[in-house]
C-alpha positions in Angstrom: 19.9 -76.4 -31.2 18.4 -77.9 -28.0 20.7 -80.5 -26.4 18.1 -84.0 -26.9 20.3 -85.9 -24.0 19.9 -82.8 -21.5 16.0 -82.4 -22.3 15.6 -86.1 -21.3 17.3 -85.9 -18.1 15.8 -82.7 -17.1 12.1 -84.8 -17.8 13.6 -88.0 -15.7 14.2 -85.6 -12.7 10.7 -84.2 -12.9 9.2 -87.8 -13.0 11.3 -88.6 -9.9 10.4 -85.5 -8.4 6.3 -85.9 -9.3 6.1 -89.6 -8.4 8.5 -89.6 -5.6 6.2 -87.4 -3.5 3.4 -89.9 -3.4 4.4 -93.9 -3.1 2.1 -96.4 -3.9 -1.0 -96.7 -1.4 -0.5 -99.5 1.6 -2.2 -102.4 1.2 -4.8 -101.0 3.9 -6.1 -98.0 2.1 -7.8 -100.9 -0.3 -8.6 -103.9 1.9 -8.8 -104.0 5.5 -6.0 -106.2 7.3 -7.0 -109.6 7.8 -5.9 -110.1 11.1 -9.1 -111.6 13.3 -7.0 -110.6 16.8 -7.7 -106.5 15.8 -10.8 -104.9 15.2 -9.8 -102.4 12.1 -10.7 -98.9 10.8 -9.4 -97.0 8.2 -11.0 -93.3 7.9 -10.3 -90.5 4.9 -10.9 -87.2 4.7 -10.4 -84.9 1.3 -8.2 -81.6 1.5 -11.0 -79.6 -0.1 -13.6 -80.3 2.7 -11.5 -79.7 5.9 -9.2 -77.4 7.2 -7.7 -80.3 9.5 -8.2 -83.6 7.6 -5.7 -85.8 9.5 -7.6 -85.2 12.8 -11.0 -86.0 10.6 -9.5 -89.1 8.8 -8.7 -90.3 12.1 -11.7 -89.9 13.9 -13.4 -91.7 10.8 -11.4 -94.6 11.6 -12.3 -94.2 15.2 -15.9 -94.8 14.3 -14.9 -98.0 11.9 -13.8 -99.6 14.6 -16.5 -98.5 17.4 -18.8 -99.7 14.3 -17.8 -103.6 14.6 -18.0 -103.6 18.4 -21.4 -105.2 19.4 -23.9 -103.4 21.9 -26.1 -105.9 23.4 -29.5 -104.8 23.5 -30.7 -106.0 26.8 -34.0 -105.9 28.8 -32.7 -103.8 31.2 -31.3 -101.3 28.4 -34.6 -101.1 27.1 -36.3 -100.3 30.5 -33.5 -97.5 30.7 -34.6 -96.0 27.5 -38.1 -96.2 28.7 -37.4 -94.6 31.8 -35.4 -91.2 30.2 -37.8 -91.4 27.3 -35.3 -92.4 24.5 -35.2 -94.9 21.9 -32.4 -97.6 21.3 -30.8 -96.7 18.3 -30.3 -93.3 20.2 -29.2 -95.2 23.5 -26.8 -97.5 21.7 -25.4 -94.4 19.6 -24.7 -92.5 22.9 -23.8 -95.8 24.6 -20.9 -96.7 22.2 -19.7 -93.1 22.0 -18.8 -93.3 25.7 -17.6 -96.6 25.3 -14.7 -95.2 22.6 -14.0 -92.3 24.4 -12.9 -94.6 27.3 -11.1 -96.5 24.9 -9.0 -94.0 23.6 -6.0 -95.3 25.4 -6.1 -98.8 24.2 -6.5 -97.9 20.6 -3.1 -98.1 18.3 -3.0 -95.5 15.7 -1.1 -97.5 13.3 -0.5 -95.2 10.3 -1.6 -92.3 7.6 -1.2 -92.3 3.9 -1.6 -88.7 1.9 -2.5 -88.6 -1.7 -3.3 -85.8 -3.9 -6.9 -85.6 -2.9 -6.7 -86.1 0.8 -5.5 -88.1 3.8 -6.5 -92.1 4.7 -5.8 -93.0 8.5 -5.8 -96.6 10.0 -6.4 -97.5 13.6 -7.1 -100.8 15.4 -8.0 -102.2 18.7 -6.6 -105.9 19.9 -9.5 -107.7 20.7 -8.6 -109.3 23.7 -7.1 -106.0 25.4 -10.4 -104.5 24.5 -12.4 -107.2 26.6 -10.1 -106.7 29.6 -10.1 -103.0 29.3 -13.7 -102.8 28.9 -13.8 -105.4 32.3 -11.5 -103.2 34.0 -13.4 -100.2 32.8 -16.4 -101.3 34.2 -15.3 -102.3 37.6 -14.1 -99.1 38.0 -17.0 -97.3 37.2 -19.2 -99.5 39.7 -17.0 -98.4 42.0 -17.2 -95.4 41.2 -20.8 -94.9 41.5 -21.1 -96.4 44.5 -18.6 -93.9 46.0 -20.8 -91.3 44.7 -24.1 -92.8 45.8 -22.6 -93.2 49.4 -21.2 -89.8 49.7 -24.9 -88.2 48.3 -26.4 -90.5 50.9 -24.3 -89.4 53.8 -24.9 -86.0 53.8 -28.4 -85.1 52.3 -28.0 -81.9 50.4 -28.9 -80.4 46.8 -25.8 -81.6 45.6 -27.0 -85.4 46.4 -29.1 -84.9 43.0 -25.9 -84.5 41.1 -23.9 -87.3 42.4 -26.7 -89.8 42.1 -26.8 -88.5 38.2 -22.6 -88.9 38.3 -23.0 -92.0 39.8 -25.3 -92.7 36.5 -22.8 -91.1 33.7 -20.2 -93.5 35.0 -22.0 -96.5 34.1 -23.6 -95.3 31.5 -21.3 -97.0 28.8 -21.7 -100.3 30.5 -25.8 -100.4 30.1 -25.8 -103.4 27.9 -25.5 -106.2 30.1 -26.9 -106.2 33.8 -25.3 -104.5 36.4 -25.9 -106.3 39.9 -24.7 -105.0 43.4 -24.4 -105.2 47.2 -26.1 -102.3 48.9 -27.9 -101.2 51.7 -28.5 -105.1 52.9 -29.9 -106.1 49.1 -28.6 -107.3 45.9 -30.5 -104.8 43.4 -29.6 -103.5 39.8 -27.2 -100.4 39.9 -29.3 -98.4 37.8 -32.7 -99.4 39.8 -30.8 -98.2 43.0 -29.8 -94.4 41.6 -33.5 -94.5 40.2 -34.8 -95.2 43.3 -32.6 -92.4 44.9 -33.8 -89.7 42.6 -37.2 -90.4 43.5 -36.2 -90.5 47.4 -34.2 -87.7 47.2 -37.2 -85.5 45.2 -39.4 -86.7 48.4 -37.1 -85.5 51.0 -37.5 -81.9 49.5 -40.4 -79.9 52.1 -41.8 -76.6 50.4 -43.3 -74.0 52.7 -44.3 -70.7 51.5 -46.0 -67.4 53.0 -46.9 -64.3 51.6 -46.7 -61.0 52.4 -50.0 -60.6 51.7 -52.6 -62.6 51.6 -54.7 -59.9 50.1 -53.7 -56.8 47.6 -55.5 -54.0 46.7 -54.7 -53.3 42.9 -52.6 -50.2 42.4 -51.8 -49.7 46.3 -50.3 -52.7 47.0 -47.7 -51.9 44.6 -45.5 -54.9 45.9 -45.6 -58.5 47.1 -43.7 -60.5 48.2 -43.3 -64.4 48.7 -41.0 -66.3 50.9 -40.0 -69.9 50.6 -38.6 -72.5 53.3 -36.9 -75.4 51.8 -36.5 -78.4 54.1 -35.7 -82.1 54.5 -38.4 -83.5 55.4 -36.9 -86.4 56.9 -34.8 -84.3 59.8 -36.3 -80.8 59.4 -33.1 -79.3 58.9 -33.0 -76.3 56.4 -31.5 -76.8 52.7 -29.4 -74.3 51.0 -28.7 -73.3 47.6 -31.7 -75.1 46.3 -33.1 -73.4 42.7 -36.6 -72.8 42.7 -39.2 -72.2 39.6 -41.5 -69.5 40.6 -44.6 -68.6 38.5 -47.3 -66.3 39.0 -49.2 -65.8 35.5 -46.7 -64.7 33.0 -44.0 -63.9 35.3 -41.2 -66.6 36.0 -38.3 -66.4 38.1 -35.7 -68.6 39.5 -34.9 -68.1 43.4 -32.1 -70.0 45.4 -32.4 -70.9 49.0 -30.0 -69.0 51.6 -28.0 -70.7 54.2 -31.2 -70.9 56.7 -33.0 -72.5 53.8 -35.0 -69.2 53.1 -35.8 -67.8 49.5 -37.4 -64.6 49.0 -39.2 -63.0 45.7 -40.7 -60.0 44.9 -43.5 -60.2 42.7 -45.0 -58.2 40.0 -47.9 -56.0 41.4 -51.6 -56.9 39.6 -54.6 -54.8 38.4 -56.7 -57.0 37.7 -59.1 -58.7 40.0 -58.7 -62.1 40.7 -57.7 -64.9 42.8 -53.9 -65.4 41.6 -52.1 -69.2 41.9 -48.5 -68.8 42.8 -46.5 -72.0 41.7 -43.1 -73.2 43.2 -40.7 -76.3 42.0 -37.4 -77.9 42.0 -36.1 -76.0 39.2 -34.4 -79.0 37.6 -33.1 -77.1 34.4 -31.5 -75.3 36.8 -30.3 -78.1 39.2 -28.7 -80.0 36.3 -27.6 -77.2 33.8 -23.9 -78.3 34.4 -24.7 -81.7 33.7 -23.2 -82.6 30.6 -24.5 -86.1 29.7 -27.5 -86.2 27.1 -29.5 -88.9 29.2 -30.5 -88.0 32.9 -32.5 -89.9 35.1 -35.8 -88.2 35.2 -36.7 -86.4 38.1 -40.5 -84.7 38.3 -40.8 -82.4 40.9 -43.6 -81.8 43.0 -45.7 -78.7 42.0 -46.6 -76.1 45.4 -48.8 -73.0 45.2 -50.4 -70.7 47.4 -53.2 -68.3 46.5 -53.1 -64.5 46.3 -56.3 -62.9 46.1 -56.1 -59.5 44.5 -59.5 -57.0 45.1 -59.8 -53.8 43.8 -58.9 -50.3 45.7 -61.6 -47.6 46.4 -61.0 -44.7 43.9 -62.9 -41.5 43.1 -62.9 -39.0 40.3 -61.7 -35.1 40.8 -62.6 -34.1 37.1 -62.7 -30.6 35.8 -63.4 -30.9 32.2 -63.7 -28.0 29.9 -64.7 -27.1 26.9 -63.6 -23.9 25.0 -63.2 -23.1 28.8 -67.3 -23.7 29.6 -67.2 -26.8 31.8 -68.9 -30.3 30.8 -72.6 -31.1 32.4 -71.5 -34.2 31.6 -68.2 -35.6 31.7 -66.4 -38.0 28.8 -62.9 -38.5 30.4 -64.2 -39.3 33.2 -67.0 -41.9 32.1 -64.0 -43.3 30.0 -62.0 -44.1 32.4 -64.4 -45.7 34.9 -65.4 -47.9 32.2 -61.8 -49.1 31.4 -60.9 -49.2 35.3 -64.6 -51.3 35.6 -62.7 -54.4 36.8 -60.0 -52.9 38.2 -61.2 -50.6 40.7 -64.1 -49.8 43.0 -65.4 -46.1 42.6 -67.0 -44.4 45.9 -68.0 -41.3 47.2 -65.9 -41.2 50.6 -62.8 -43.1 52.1 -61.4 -43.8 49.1 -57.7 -45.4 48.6 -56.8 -43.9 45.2 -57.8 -40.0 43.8 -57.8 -40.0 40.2 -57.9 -36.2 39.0 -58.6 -35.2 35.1 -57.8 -31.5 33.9 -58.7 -31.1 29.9 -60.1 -28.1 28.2 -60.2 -27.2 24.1 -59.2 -24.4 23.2 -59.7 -22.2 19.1 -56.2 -21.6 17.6 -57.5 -20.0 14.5 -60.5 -18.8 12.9 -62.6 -20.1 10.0 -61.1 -19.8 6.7 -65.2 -19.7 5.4 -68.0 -21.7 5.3 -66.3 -24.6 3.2 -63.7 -25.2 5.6 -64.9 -27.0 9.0 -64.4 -25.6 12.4 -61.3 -26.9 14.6 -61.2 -27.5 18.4 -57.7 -28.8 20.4 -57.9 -30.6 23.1 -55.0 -30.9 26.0 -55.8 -33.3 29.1 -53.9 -34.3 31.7 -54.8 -37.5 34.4 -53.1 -38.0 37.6 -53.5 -40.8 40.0 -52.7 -40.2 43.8 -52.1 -42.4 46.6 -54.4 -40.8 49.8 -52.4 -42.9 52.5 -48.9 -41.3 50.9 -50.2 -38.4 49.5 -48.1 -39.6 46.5 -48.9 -39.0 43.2 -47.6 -42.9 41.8 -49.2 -42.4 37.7 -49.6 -39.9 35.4 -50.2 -39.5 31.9 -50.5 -36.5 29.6 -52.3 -35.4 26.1 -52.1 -32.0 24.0 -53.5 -30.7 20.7 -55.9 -33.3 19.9 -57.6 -32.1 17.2 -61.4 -32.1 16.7 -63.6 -30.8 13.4 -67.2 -29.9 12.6 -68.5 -27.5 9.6 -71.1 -26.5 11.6 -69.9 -25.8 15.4 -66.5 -24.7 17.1 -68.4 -26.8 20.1 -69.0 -29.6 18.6 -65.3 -29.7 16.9 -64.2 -29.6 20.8 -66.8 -32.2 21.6 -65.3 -34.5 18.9 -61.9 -33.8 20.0 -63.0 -35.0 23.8 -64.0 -38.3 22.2 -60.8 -38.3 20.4 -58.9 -37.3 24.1 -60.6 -40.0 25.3 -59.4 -42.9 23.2 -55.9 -41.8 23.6 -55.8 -41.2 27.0 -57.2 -44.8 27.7 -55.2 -46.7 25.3 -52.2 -44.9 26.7 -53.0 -45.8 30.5 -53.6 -49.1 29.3 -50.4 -49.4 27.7 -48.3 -48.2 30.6 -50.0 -50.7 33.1 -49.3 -53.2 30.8 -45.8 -52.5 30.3 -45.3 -51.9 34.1 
């Protein structure tokens, strides 16, 4: 028989044990503390959703408080949002995130209370230290800028860009009320005067570029190059380390300047014939890519080109074409290929630049099986192009057993297997150009 005083002892100790391990919620998990001196926050975060919910519930409390701090929306905030192209619920949002980061220290992680679901954290910030830090915060960062502004100005360089945009991050929380200061001889607004530099800065930049060559001759010319001088246009001295967006068609590349303010591409060689546009910038993706804020002042660089003229190189035709070893009065490879090379080349008699030589023949690898069965042809071909001034032999391209079929002739099966040589072997000179 079961011992009725021990059962209900052993059921008291569980209760203990069950209710003991969570005490009844702080009045803060309910109702946030009516003390008007602290701005409050209380943040919670269920086990089943996080792998850390402390560090969650906390940063949700974070944000209660950042919530009930006010961001004046100014004139001059909304002329910065014009000038990056943003909007003011954006702006405010990044604004006020800054603003708590800074504020970090001053904030007083009060306490945490677990329950069975999950984990409620409560933070607040004294209202009065929060003005004074936000004060001291800000005086700091004028400073701050300033330095940066000073040094970029000192020493023009590409590095100037990315202190003027420092000097912009550092005031950046502190965009909601006017920021007025002492420089160069005027009173002016802090973010007007890193504007301003930005633009001078991006007019200080000088661009000079030469080719080369003026003038290629497609497939000769097998290279180009460009070269690009980077200057400050204000004392001529060279600038180094300076990115540079180069396009030429579908090609882009980025190109820094060397220590004598030199950068040097090689560019893709072209076959068709054309006047080409070769474009050179600031490459400000490049310029800023370590730049971590979300808003940067907006810098357009200038657009450069210089022209490329590409004409087509003299070329004739070697072409011994056969068929079922008889040789062709008249020529398919070769009128093929003159058609596709139409814009790309010009075909002469004497002096050329380019030799372009076609060997093909068809030959009969069996013989008809009767007179329902067609005749069959197989055509091999091979096309080489040579350079004369090299004697080099820079292209080449290759075909074999290219079947043809006729019930009536083996020459007309080769015939049809000549048209069929001839498709391939332009599609597959087409495709190598393309790819190369």
């Amino acid at each position: 028989m079961k011992n009725p005083v021990k059962n209900s002892s052993l059921i008291y100790i569980c209760y203990l044990f069950v209710f003991g391990c969570f005490s009844a919620p702080p009045s803060w998990v309910d109702s946030l503390p009516n003390d008007k001196e602290f701005f409050h926050g209380v943040g919670y975060a269920p086990f089943s959703d996080y792998d850390n919910p402390k560090d969650i519930a906390r940063d949700y409390a974070v944000n209660e408080v950042a919530s009930q701090i006010k961001v004046n929306v100014t004139s001059d905030l909304e002329i910065v949002v014009e000038d990056i192209n943003g909007n003011v619920d954006n702006m405010i949002k990044s604004v006020m995130k800054s603003r708590v980061d800074l504020l970090l220290p001053d904030l007083e992680f009060m306490d945490q209370y677990n329950t069975k679901t999950g984990v409620y954290y409560y933070v607040r910030l004294h209202k009065v230290k929060y003005r004074q830090a936000m004060e001291r915060l800000r005086q700091n960062a004028i400073s701050t800028s300033l330095d940066h502004i000073k040094l970029a100005d000192s020493d023009f360089n590409i590095n100037s860009f990315s202190l003027v945009q420092k000097a912009w991050q550092e005031i950046f929380p502190f965009q909601d009320e006017p920021i007025t200061v002492f420089y160069e001889n005027e009173n002016i607004n802090l973010y007007t005067l890193i504007k301003r530099k930005v633009s001078t800065y991006n007019s200080r930049l000088a661009f000079k570029a030469k080719l080369e060559k003026d003038i290629c001759r497609t497939f000769v010319d097998r290279s180009n190059a460009i070269e690009i001088e980077v200057m400050d246009n204000e004392n001529q001295k060279p600038l180094s380390g300076v990115p540079i967006n180069l396009k030429m068609g579908d090609s882009v590349y980025t190109i820094y300047s060397d220590m004598n303010g030199i950068a040097k591409q090689v560019l893709s060689s072209q076959i068709w014939v054309s006047a080409y546009s070769v474009e050179f910038s600031l490459d400000v993706d490049k310029l800023f890519q370590d730049t971590t804020n979300e808003y940067l002042i907006t810098l357009k660089p200038t657009i450069n080109s210089i022209s490329m003229n590409v004409i087509p190189a003299k070329a004739t035709i070697k072409s011994d074409e056969k068929n079922l070893n008889e040789i062709l009065s008249d020529p398919i490879i070769e009128l093929a290929i003159k058609q596709y090379m139409n814009n790309k080349l010009e075909f002469v008699s004497s002096d050329p630049d380019i030799e372009i030589y076609i060997n093909s023949n068809t030959i009969k690898k069996s013989r008809r099986m009767g007179n329902n069965f067609p005749y069959f042809s197989f055509g091999n071909a091979s096309v080489v192009f040579k350079d004369v001034s090299t004697d080099e032999q820079f292209f080449n391209v290759t075909i074999s057993d290219v079947k043809g079929a006729d019930f009536d002739s083996q020459e007309v099966a080769g015939m049809r297997a000549y048209d069929a040589m001839a498709k391939q072997l332009v599609a597959l000179i087409e495709e190598s150009l393309m790819s190369n």
